[in-house]
N, C-alpha and C positions, 0 to 999 in steps of 0.2 A: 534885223538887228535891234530894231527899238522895242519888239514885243521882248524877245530874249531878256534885254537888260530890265525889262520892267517884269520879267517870271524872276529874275535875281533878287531884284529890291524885294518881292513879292515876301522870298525865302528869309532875305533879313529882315523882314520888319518881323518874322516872327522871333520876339525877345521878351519875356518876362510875362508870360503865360497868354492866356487865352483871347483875355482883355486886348492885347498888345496886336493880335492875330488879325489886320486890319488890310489892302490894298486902297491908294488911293485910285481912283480910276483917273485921276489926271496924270497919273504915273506909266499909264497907256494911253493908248490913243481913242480914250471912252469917246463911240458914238452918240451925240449930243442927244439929252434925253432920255436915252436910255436905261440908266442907273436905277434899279427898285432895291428899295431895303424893304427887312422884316424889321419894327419896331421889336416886336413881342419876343421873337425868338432870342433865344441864350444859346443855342448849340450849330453845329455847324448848317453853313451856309445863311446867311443871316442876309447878302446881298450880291445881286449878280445886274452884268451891265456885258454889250455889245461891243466890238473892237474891229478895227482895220476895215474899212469899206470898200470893196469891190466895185468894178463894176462889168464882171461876166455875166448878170442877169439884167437884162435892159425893157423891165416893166414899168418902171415909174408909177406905180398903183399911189405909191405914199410920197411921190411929188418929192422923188430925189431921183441922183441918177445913177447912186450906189446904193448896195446893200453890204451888211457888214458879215463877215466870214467866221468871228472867233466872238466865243461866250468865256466870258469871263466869271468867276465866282469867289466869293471869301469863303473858304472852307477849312474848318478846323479838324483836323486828321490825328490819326495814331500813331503820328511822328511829326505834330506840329505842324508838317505842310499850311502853309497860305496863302492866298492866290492865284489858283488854277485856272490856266488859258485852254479853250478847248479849240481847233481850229478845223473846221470842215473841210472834205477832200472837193477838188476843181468843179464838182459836179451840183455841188450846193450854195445856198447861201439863207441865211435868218432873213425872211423879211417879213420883219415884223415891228413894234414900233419900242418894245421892251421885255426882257425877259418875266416871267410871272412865279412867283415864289408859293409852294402851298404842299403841306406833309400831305401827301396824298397816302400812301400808306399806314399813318399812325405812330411809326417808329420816333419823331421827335427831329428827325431831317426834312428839312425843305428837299422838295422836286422843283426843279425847275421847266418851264412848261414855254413853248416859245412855237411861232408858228415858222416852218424851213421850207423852203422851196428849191426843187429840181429844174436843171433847164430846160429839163425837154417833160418831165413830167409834171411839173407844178406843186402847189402846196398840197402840205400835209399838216396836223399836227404834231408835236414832239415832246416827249416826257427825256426828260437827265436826272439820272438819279447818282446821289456823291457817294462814293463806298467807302469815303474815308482816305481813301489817297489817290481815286482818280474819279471823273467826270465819266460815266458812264450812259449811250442812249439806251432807256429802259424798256420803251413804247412807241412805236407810231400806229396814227393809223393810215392807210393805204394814202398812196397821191391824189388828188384830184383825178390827175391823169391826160395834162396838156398845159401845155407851156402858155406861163403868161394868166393861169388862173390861180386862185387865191381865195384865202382864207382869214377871217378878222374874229380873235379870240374875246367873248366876252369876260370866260373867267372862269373860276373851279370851286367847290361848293359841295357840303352832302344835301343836293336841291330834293332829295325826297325822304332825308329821314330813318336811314335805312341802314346807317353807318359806314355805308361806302361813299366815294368823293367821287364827283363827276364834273367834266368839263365841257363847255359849252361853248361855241362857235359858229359864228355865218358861216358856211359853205358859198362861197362867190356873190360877194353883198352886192353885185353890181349888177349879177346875171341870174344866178339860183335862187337870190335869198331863202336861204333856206336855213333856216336854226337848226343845227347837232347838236348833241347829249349823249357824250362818252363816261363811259363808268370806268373808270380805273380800279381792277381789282387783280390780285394776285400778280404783279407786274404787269398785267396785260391790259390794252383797252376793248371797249364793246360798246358798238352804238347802242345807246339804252332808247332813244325816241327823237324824233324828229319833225318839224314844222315849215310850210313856208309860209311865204310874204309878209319876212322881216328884216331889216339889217339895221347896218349898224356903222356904214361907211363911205364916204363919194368919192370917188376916183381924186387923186391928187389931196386928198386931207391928211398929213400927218398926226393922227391922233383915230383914235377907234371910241364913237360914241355907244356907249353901253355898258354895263356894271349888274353885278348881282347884289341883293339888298337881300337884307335880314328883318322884317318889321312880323305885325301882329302875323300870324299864318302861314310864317313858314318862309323859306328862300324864293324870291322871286328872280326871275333873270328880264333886267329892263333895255328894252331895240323900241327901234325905229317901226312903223310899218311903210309898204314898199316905198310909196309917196312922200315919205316923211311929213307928214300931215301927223300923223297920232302918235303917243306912246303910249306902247305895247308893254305888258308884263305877263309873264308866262311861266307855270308851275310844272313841276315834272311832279305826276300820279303816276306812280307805276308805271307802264310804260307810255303813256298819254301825254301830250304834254299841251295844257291848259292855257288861254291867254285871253287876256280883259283890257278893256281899255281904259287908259289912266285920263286922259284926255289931249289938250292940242300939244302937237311937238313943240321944242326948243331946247338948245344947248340948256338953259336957266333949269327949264322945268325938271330934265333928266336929273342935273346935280339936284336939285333938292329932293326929288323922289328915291333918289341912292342914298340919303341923309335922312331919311321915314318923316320928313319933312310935309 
């Protein structure tokens, strides 16, 4: 009932053009935290946030004991539509710690990009792209492939220059660390290259350490190594993917190295 009335408000708040075209997310039942805006963007989909938490998946990776079922997004459509609830079928759930906003095709729409997990299959990545009147899943790529494993998104980036946009993720920061580098081209994704003994996450932390930076030489994608003793930064060359050490870990030293600090 409560999502319902707040897909209603969703529909009247859209009055008096685009500007006006807003959701609050207190006007649902926004999972704490979750809410990312695009500052930069003008057009649709400018911000999306996580809704109604579950608790049919009982991992507790992120140190709760739900995960939330329904993506929420402000989308301005070719009939005004605002605020679109999208709600996954019993078999899934988002666990992840916030949806990620990024025109991954060029057209001027944010994709929304979130990591989902199966119960009995485990995490995947996931691309939703907005067609203008609905929330559509564009791309995944395969499961893990067993329950209770997982995946911690660093972020999405053209990391080699190439004009295509790729995203980048631990595969099981806990067990695999291993760094992925998906190329999203043509709707579809493609492991472009891959690494290990990196992450990016410790069992029970609500928050995913690591970021991709823009400084002298190009996009770097900045983790952990396994010990979390170092930070790591890592280039994608073609299909290779390069990494240097920036020197000792810390929460501190991460943020300011995301800052070309």
């Amino acid at each position: 009932m409560a999502r319902g009335l707040a897909y209603v408000l969703a529909l009247l708040l859209w009055a008096g053009g685009a500007g006006a075209c807003t959701v609050d997310p207190a006007s649902t039942t926004a999972y704490p935290g979750s809410v990312t805006v695009d500052p930069d963007t003008r057009g649709a989909v400018s911000r999306a946030w996580f809704d109604n938490p579950v608790t049919r998946y009982r991992h507790f990776v992120l140190g709760r004991e739900h995960e939330p079922e329904t993506l929420w997004v402000d989308a301005i459509g070719n009939q005004g539509l605002c605020g679109h609830a999208l709600t996954l079928d019993a078999d899934h759930v988002f666990e992840d710690v916030a949806p990620r906003l990024a025109d991954l095709d060029g057209d001027g729409t944010n994709e929304v990009i979130v990591a989902r997990s199966h119960l009995s299959q485990g995490a995947q990545l996931a691309v939703y792209r907005w067609t203008g009147t609905n929330l559509i899943l564009a791309a995944t790529t395969p499961y893990i492939g067993r329950s209770n494993r997982w995946l911690a998104i660093v972020g999405a980036a053209d990391l080699d220059g190439d004009g295509a946009m790729e995203i980048a993720y631990i595969d099981r920061p806990h067990l695999a660390r291993t760094l992925r580098v998906w190329r999203y081209a043509d709707g579809t994704l493609t492991e472009a290259a891959a690494a290990t003994g990196l992450t990016n996450h410790r069992i029970g932390e609500g928050h995913i350490s690591s970021g991709i930076r823009a400084c002298d030489g190009g996009p770097e994608i900045l983790t952990a190594d396994t010990n979390w003793t170092r930070l790591i930064a890592t280039r994608l060359n073609g299909q290779r993917l390069a990494a240097r050490d920036l020197g000792p870990w810390s929460p501190q030293v991460l943020d300011a190295a995301l800052t070309c600090s």
